[in-house]
C-alpha positions as CSV (number, residue, x, y, z in Angstrom):
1,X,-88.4,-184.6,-111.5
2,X,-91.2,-185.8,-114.0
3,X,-91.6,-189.4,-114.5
4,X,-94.3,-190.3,-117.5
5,X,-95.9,-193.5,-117.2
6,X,-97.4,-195.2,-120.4
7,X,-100.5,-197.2,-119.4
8,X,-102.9,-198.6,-122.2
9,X,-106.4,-200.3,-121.3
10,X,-110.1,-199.3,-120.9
11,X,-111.2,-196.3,-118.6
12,X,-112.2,-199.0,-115.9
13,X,-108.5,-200.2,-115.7
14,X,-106.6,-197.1,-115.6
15,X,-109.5,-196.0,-113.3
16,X,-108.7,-198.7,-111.1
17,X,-104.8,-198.1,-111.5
18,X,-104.6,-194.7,-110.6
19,X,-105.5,-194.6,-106.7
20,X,-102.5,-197.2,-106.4
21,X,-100.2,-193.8,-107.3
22,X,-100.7,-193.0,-103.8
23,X,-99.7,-190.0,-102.7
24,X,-97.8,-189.2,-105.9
25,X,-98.9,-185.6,-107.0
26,X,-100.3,-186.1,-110.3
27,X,-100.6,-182.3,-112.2
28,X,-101.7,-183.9,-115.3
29,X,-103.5,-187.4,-116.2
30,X,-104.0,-188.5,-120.0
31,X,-106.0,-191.4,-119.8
32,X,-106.3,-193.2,-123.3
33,X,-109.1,-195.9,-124.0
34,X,-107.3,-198.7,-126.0
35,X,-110.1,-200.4,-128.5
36,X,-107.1,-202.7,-129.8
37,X,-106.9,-206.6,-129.5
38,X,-103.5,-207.1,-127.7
39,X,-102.4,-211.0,-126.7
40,X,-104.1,-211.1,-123.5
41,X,-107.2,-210.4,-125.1
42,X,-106.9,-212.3,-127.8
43,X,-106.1,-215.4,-125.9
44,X,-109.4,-215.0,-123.5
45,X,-111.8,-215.2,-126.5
46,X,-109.5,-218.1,-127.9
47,X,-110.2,-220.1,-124.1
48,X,-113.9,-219.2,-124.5
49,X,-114.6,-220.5,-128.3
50,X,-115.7,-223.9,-129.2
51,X,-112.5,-226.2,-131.2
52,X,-114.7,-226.2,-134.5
53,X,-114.6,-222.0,-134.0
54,X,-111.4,-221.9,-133.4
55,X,-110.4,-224.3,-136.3
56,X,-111.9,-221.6,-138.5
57,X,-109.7,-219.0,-137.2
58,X,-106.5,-221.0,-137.3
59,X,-107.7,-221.4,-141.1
60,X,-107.8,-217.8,-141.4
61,X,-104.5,-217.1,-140.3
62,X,-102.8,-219.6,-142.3
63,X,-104.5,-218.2,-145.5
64,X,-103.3,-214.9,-144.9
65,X,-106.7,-213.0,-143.6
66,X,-109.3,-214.7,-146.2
67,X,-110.6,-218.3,-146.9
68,X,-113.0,-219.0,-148.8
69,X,-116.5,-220.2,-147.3
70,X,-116.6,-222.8,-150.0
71,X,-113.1,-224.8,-148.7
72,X,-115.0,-224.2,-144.8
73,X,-117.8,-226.0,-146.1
74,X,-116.2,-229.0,-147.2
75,X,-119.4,-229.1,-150.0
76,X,-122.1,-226.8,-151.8
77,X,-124.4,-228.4,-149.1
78,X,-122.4,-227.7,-146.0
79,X,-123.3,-225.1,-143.7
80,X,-120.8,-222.0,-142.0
81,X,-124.0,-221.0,-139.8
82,X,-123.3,-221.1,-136.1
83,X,-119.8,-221.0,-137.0
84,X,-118.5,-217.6,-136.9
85,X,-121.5,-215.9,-134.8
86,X,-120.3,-217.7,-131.5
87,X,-117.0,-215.1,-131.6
88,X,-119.2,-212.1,-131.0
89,X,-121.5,-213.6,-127.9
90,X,-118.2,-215.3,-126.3
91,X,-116.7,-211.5,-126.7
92,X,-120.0,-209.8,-125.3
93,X,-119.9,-212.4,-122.4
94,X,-115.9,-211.5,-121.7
95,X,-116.9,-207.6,-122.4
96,X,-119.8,-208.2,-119.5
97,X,-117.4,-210.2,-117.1
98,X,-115.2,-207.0,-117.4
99,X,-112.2,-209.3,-118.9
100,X,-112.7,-207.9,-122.3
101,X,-112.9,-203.9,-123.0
102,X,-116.1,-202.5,-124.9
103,X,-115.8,-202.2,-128.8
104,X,-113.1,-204.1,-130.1
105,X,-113.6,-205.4,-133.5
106,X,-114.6,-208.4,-134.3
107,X,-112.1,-210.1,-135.5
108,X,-113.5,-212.3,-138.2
109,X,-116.4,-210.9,-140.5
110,X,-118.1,-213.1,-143.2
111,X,-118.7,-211.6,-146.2
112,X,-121.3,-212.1,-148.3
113,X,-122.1,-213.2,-152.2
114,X,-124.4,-210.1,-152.5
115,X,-125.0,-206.7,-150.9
116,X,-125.8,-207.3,-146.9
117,X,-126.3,-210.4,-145.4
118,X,-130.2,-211.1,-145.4
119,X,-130.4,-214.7,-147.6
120,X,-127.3,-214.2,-149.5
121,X,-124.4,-217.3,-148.8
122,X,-120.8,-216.9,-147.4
123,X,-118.1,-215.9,-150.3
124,X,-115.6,-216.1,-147.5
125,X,-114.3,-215.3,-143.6
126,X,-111.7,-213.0,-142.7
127,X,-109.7,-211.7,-140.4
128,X,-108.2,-207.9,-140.9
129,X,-104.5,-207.9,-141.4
130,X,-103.6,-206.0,-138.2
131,X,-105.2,-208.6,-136.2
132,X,-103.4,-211.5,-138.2
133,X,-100.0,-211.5,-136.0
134,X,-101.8,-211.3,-132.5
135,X,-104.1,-214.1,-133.0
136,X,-101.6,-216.3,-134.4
137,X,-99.6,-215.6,-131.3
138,X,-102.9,-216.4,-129.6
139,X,-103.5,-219.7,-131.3
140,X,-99.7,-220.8,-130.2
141,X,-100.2,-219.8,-126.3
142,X,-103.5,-221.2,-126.2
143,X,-102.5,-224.8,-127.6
144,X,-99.5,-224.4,-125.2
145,X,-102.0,-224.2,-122.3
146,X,-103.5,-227.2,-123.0
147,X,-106.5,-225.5,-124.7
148,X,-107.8,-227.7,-127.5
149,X,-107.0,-225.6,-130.9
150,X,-106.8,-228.0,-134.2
151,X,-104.1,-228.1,-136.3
């Protein structure tokens, strides 16, 4: 009899998984690292963020992926910094705390006016298309757990 089990996660999960087979006699492991946001995920970075940070990302979503930095600002003399930057230290703190795996994208990137980001201003935020659908998901279970997102 073969029986194939599908398991998706880091290295440090399956590795942690695969001593519960007990005495099963496994001839052949393929272990696959997952680098992929999944709802879990995203919901843990959602709990972690500040409500201003995770305004900007329900904005996001409902714009399709892209708003522009201009309608975040409210004005030509409001600001975006400190806005989008606390996403990738709340992921590095989840990624340390082992609740997070290594290397998933961020999953909203500023881009810039002009080449880089060194002194040019925010054209707009956005959020890759394949990350759209689980972070509205996200947005939905976190305000369901009592977690303040603004709508």
């Amino acid at each position: 009899m073969e029986v194939v089990i599908t398991v998706t996660g880091t290295s440090e999960e399956i590795g942690r998984l695969l001593p519960r087979l007990g005495d099963v006699d496994v001839e052949f492991v393929n272990v696959r690292e997952t680098k992929e946001w999944d709802l879990g995920y995203a919901v843990q970075l959602l709990e972690e963020l500040h409500p201003n940070t995770l305004e900007i990302i329900d904005e996001v979503i409902g714009h399709h992926g892209e708003i522009s930095a201009a309608h975040l600002r409210g004005s030509e003399s409001g600001s975006l910094r400190g806005k989008v930057g606390p996403i990738t230290k709340a992921m590095r703190r989840l990624e340390k705390a082992e609740r997070l795996p290594t290397g998933l994208p961020t999953p909203l990137t500023a881009l810039y006016e002009s080449e880089g980001n060194s002194g040019g201003k925010a054209a707009s935020i956005v959020m890759p298309p394949e990350l759209l659908p689980v972070f509205a998901k996200a947005i939905v279970v976190a305000r369901h757990s009592g977690h303040e997102v603004a709508r």
